[in-house]
C-alpha positions, 0 to 999 in steps of 0.5 A: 544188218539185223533189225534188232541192229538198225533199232540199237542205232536209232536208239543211240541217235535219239540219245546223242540228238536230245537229253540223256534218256529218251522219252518214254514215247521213244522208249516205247516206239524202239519195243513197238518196231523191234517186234513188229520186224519180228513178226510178233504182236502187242497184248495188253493184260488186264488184272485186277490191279494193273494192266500189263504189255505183253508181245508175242509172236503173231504164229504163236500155236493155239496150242503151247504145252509149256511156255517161256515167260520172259520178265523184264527188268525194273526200267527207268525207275530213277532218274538220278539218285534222288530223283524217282522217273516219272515213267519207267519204261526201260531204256535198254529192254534187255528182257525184251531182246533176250526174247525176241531170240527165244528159239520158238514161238512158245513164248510170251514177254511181260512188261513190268507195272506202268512200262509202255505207257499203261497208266491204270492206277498209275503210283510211283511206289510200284517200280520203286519201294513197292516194285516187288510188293504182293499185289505186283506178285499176284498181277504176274500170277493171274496173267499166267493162269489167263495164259494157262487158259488161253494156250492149254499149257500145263507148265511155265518156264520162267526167265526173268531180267534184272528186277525181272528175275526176283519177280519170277522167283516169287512167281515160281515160288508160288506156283506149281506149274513152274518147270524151270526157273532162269534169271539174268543179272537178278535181283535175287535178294533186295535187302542185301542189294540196297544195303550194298549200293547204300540206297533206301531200302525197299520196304514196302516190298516182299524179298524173293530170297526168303521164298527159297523153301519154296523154289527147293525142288525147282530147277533153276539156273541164275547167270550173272556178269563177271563186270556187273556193278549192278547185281554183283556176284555176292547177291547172286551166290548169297541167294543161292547159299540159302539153299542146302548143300545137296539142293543148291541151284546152278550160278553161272558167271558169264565172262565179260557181262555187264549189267545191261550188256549184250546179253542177248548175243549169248542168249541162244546158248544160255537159254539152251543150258538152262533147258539142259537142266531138265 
């Protein structure tokens, strides 16, 4: 049995043994063991704002050309509809299982503010109404100039989960280095999101749909879940109608999915069509 499989049982008998989320010391265990069996490694990146987990494989090159980011979701950031979580550490990191089936060792995964415990200047507001705020933006852009640094690399590809996936379309937005932009299940357009799912609105936010000017001459692939409630199939094809009729990006329905499924089962293949794009 795969190691990634003996970690999912021991989630769902810490799940079936106590309250209906675990704690977050169980949460970040569950990530430390499933890439200690993969051989990777934990690094912690300091920004001027926040300090950011990030694990990577431990016979990663000194050198890496181009490097995949991985971004996670947005984690436990309610823990009902009224009730903001006091950690958000995912639950189910699918951003996390997706790259730890990334075909080689140039890659990196990035955590979101405050997941796995990282408490400097610790505020709710940075994975609620301010989860996509400028300073969240610019702490991504400064770990991937470290990154820069660290490995030689003159370009990224960015592949984001959930939340992750609006996160890294402002990133690319921003950047010029960004060779390929991936999302799954992305957040692609919060306002019509919440509008959608009839919640707050999050207003102390930047929106990555109104960035798409700048992601025109990026290729970029954005899969959804035919059965995700989540990040339904108009928020992502509501984005990607932003753009002109000759620049729109690839959005792809993936049969059976749903938001916080098994991606990364599929992960293999998904990833080697977005790289077809280049």
């Amino acid at each position: 049995m795969a190691c990634l499989d003996i970690l999912k049982i021991v989630l769902l008998l810490l799940l079936a043994a106590g309250c209906a989320v675990p704690s977050m010391e169980a949460r970040r265990q569950y990530a430390v063991q499933a890439v200690g069996a993969a051989g990777w490694h934990i690094k912690t990146f300091e920004t001027d704002r926040f300090d950011i987990v990030g694990f990577m494989p431990g016979t990663m090159p000194q050198e890496n050309r181009t490097l995949t980011i991985y971004i996670e979701g947005d984690g436990l950031s309610w823990i009902s509809r009224n009730r903001v979580s006091p950690d958000p550490t995912p639950v189910n990191p699918v951003g996390l299982k997706m790259a730890l089936r990334h075909p080689d060792a140039s890659v990196v995964y990035l955590s979101r503010p405050f997941q796995f415990g990282m408490k400097r200047n610790i505020d709710s507001r940075y994975w609620t109404t301010a989860r996509f705020s400028s300073e969240v933006v610019v702490t991504y852009i400064q770990i991937l100039d470290l990154l820069k640094t660290r490995f030689s690399s003159r370009s990224f590809r960015l592949v984001g989960y959930s939340g992750g996936g609006g996160l890294a379309a402002f990133v690319a937005a921003e950047r010029k280095d960004v060779a390929l932009l991936v999302t799954v299940a992305g957040n692609l357009d919060h306002d019509a999101w919440t509008r959608r799912h009839r919640i707050s609105p999050l207003d102390e936010s930047l929106n990555s749909a109104d960035a798409w000017p700048h992601l025109i001459h990026i290729p970029q692939i954005h899969f959804y879940g035919e059965h995700d409630r989540n990040i339904t199939r108009d928020i992502i094809w509501g984005f990607a109608s932003r753009f002109p009729s000759d620049a729109r990006p690839r959005v792809r329905e993936v049969k059976d999915m749903t938001h916080g499924g098994n991606w990364e089962s599929i992960w293999p293949q998904l990833y080697s069509e977005a790289v077809s794009l280049l």
